[in-house]
N, CA, C and O atoms as a MOPAC input file, in Angstrom:
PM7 MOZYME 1SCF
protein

 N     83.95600 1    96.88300 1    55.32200 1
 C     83.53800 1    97.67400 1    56.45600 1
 C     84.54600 1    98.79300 1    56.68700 1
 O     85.72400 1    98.46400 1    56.54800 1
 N     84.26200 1   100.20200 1    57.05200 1
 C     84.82700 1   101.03000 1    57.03500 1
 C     85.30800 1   101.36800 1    58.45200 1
 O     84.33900 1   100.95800 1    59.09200 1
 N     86.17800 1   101.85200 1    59.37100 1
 C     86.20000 1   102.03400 1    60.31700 1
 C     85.69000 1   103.85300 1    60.72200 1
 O     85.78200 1   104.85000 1    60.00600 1
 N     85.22200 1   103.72400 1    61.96200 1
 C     84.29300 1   104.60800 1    62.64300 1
 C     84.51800 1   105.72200 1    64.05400 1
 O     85.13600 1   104.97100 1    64.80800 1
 N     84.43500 1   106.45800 1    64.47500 1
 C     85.31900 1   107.42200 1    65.36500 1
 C     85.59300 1   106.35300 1    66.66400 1
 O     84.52900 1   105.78600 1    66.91100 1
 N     86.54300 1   105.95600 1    67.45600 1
 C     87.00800 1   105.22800 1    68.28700 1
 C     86.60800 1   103.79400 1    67.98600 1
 O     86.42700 1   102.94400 1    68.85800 1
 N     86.48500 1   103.59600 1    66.67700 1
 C     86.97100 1   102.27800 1    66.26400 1
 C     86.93000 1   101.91800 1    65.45000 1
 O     85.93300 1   102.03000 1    64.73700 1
 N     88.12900 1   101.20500 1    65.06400 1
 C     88.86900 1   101.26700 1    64.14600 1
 C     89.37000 1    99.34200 1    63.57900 1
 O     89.89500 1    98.43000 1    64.21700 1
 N     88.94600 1    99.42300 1    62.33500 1
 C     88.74600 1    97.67000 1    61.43600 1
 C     90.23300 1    97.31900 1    61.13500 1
 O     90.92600 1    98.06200 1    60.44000 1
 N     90.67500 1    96.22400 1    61.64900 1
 C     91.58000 1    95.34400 1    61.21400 1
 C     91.39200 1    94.36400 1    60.31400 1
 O     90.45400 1    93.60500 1    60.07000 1
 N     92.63700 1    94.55600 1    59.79800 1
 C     92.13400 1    93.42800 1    58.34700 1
 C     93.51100 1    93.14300 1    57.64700 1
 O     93.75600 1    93.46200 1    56.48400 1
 N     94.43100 1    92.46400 1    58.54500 1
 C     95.35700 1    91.86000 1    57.55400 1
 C     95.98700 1    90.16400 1    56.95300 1
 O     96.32800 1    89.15900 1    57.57700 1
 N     95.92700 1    90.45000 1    55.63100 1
 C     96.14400 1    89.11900 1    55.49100 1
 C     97.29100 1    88.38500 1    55.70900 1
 O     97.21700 1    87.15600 1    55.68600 1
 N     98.57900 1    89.06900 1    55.96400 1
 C     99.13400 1    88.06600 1    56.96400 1
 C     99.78000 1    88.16900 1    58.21100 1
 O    100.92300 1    87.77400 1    58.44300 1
 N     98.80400 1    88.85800 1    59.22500 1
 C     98.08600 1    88.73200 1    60.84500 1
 C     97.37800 1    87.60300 1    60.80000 1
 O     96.75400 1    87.00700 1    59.92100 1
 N     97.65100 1    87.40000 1    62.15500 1
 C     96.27900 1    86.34600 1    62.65700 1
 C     95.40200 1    86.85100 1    63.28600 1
 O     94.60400 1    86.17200 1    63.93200 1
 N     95.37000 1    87.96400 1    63.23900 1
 C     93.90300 1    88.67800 1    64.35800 1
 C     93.45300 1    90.00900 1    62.88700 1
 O     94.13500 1    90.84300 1    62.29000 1
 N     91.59600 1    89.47900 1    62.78500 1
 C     91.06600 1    90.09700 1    61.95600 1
 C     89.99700 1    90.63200 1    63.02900 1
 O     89.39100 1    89.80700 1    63.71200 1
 N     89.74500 1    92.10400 1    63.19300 1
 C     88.94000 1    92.33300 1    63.71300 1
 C     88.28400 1    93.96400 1    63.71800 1
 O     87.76000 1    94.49500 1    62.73900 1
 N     88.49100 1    94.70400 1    65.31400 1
 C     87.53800 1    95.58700 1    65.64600 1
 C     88.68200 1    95.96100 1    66.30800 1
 O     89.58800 1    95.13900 1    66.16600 1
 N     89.06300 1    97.28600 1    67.24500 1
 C     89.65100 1    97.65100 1    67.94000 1
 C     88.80500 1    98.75900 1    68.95700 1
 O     89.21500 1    99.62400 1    68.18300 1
 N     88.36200 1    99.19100 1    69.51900 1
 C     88.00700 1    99.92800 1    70.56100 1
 C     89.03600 1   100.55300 1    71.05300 1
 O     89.93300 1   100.02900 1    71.71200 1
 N     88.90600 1   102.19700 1    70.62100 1
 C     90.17000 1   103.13000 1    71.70500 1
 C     89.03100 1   104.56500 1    71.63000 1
 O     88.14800 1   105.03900 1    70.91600 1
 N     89.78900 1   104.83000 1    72.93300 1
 C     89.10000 1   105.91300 1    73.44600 1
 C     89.74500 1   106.74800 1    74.98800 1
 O     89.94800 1   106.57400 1    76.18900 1
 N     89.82300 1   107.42800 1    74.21800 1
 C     90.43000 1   108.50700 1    75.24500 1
 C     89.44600 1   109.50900 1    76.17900 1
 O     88.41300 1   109.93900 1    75.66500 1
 N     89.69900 1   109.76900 1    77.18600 1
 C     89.53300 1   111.00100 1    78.16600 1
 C     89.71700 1   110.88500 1    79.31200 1
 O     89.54900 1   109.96100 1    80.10800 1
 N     90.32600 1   112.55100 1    79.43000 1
 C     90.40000 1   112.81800 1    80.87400 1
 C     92.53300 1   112.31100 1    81.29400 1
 O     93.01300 1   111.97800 1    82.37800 1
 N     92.98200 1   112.41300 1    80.43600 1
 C     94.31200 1   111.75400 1    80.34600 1
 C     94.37600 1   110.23200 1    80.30700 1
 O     95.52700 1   109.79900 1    80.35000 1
 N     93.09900 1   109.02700 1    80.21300 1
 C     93.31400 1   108.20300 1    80.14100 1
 C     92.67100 1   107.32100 1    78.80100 1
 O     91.62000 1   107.58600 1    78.21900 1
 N     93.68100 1   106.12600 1    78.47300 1
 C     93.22700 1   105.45100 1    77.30300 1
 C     92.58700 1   104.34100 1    77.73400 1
 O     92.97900 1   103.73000 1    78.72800 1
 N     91.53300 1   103.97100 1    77.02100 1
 C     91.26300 1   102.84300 1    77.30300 1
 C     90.80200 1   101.87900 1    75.77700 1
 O     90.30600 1   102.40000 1    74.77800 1
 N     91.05900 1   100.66200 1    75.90200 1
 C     91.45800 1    99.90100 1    74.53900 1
 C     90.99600 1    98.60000 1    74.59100 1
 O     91.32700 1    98.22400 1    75.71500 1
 N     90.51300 1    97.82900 1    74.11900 1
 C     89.92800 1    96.81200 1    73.77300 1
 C     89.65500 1    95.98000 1    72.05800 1
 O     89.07700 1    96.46500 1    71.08600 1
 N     90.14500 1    94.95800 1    72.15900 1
 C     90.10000 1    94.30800 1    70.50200 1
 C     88.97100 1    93.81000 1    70.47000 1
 O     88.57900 1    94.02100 1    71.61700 1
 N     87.82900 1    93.06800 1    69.72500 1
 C     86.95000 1    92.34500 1    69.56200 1
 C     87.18000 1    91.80500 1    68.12200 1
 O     86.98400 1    92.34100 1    67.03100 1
 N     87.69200 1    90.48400 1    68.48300 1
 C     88.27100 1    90.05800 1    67.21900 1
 C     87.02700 1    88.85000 1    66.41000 1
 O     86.09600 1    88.36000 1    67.04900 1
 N     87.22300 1    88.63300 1    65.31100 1
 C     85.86500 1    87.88000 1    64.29400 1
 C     85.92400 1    86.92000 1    64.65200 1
 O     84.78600 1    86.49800 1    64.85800 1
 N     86.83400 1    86.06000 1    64.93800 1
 C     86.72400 1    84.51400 1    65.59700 1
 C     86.15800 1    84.56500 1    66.92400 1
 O     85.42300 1    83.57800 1    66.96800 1
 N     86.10400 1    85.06100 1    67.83600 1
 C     85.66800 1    85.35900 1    69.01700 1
 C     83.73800 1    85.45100 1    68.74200 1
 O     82.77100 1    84.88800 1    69.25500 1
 N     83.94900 1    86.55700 1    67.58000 1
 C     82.21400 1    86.94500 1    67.97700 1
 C     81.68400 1    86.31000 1    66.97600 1
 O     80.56000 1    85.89100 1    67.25200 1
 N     82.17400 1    85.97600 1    65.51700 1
 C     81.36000 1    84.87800 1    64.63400 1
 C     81.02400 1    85.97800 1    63.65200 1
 O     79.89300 1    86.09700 1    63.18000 1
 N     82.24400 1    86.94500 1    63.29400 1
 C     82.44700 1    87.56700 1    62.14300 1
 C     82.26200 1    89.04500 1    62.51900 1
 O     82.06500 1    89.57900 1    63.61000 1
 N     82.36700 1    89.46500 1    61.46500 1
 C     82.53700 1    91.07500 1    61.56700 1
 C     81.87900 1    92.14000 1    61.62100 1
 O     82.26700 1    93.29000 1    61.82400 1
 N     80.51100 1    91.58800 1    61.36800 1
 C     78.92700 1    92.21300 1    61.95500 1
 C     79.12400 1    91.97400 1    63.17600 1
 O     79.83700 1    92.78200 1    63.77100 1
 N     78.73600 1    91.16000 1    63.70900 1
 C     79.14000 1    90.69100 1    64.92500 1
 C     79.90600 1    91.52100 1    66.00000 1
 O     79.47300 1    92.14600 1    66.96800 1
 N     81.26200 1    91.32400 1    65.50800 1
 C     81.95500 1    91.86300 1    66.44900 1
 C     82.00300 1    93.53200 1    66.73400 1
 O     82.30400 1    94.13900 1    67.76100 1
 N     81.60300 1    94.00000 1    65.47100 1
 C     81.66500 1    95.71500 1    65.27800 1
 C     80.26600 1    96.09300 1    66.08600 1
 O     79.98400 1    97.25700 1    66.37200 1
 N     79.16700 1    94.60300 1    66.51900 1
 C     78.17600 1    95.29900 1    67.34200 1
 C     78.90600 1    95.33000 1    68.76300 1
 O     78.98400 1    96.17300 1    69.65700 1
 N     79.30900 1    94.29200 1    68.61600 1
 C     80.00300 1    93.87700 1    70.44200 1
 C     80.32500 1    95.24800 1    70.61100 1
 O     79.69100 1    96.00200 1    71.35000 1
 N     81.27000 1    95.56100 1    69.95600 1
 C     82.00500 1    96.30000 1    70.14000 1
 C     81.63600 1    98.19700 1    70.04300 1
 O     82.20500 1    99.04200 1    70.73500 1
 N     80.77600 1    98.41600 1    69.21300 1
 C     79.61000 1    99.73500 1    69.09100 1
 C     79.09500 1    99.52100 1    70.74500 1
 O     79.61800 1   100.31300 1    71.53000 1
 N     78.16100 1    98.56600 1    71.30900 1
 C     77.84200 1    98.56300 1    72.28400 1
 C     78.49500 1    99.19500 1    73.52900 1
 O     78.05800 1   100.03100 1    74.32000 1
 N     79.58500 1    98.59400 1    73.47000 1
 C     80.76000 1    98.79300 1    74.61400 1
 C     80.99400 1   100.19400 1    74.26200 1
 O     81.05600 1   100.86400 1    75.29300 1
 N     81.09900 1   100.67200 1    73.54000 1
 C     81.62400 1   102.24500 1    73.55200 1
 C     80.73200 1   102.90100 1    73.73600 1
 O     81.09700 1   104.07600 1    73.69500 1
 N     79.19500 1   102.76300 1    74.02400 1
 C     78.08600 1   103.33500 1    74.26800 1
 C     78.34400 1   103.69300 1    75.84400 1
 O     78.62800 1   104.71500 1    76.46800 1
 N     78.11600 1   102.42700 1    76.13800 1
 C     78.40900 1   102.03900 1    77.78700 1
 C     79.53000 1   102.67400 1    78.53300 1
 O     79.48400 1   103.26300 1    79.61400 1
 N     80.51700 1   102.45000 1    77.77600 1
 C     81.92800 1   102.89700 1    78.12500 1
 C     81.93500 1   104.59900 1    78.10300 1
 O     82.69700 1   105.23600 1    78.83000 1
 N     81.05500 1   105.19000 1    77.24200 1
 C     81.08900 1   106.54800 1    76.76000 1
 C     80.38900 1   107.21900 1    78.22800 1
 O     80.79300 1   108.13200 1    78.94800 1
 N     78.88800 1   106.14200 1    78.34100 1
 C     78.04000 1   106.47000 1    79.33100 1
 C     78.88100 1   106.61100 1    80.74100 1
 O     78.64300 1   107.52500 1    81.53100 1
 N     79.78400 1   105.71500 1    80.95100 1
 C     80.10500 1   105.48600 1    82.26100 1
 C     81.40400 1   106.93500 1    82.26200 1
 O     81.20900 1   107.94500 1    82.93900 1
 N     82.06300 1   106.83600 1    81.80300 1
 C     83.23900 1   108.13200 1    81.42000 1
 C     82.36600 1   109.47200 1    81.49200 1
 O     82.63800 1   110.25100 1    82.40600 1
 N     81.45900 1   109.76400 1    80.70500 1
 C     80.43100 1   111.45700 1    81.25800 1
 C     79.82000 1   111.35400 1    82.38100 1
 O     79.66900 1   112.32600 1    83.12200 1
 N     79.47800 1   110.41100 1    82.59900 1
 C     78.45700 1   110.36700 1    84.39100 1
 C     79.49700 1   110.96000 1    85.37500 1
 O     79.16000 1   111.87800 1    86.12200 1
 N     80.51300 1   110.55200 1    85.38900 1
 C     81.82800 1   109.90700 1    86.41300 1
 C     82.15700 1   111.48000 1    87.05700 1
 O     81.49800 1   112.45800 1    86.70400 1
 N     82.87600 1   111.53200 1    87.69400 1
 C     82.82400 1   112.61600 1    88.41000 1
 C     84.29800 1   112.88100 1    88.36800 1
 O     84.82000 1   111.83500 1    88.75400 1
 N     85.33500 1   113.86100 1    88.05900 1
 C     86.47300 1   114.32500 1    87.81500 1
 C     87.02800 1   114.90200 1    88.74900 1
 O     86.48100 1   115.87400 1    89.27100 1
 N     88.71200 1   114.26100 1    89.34200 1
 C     89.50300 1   114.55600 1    90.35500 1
 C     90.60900 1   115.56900 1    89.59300 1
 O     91.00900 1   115.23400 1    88.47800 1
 N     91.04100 1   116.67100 1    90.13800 1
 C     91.74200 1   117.27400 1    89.43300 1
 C     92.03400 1   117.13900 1    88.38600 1
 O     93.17900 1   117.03800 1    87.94400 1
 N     90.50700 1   117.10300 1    87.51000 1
 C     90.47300 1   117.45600 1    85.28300 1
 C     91.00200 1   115.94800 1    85.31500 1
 O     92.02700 1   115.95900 1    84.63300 1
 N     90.77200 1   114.64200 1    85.79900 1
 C     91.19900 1   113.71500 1    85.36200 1
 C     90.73100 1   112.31000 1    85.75400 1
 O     90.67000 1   112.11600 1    86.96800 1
 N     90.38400 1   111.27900 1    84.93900 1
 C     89.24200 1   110.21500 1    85.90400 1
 C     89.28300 1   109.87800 1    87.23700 1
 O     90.38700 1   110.22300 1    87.65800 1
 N     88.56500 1   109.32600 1    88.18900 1
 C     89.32300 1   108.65300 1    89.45300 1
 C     89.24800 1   107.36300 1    89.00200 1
 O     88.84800 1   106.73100 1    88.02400 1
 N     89.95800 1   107.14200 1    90.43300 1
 C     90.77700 1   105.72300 1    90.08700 1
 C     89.40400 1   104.58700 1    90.10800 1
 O     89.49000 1   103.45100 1    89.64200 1
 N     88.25800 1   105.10700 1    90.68900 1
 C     86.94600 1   103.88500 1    90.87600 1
 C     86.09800 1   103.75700 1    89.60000 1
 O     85.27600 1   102.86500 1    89.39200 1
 N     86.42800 1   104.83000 1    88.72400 1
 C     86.03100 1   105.27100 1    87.48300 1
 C     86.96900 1   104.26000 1    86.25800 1
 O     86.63900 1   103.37200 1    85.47200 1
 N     88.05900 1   104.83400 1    86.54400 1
 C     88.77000 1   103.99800 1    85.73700 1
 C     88.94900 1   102.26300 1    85.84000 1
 O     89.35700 1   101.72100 1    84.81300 1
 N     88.69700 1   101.50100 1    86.87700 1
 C     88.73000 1   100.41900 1    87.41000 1
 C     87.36900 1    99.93200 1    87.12500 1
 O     87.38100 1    98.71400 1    86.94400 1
 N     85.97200 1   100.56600 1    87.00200 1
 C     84.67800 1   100.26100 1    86.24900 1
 C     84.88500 1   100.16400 1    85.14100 1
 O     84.52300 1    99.06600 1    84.72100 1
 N     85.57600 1   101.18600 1    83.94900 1
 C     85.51400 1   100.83400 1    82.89700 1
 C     86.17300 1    99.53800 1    82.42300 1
 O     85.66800 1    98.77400 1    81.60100 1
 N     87.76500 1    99.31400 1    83.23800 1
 C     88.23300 1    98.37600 1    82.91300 1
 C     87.55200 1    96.95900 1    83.04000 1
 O     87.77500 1    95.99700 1    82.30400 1
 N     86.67700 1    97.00600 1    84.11300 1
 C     85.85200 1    95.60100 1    84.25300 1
 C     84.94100 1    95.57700 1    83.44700 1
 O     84.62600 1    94.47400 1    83.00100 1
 N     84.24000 1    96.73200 1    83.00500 1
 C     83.25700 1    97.09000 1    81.59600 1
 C     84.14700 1    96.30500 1    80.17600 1
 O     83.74100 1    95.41400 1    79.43000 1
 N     85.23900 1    96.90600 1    80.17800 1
 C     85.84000 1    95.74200 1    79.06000 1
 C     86.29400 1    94.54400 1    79.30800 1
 O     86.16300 1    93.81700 1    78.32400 1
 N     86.67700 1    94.13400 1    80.02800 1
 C     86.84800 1    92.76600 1    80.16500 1
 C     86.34800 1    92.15700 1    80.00600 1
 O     86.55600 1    91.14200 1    79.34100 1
 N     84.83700 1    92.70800 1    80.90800 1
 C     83.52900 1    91.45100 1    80.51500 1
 C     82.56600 1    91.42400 1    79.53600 1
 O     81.49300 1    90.82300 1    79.58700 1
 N     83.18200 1    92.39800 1    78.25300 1
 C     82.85300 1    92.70100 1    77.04700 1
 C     82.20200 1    91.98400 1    76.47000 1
 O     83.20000 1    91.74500 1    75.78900 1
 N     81.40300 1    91.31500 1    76.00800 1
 C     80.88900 1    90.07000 1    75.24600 1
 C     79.80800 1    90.60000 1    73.79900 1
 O     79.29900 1    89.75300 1    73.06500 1

């Protein structure tokens, strides 16, 4: 599997975390999330979890409404609960 614009395939053999990474920037802020293969039941799997969430995550970041060129804080505190409850 190849990795893809804001996300990016882990794969080492001697790590213990094989997976997905989710990063994505705007507006001065990062936001980051792993979706690892044991978690989702492999690497199809997790690269959907994880495609999904950056849809959502993408959606919620352009809607959002910008405080001096930069997210607000109710903006940024949605996305973060958007990843957390990532599944």
């Amino acid at each position: 599997m190849k990795s893809k614009k804001n996300l990016t395939r882990f794969t080492y053999e001697s790590a213990a975390f094989e997976g997905w990474r989710l990063c994505i920037s705007r507006a001065g802020t990062t936001f980051t999330r792993y979706f690892p293969d044991k978690k989702f039941g492999g690497g199809k799997k997790s690269l959907a979890a994880a495609e999904k969430t950056l849809v959502e995550l993408k959606a919620l970041i352009e809607g959002s409404k910008k405080v001096d060129g930069k997210l607000s804080p109710t903006t940024i505190k949605k996305a973060e609960k958007l990843l957390a409850e990532a599944v």
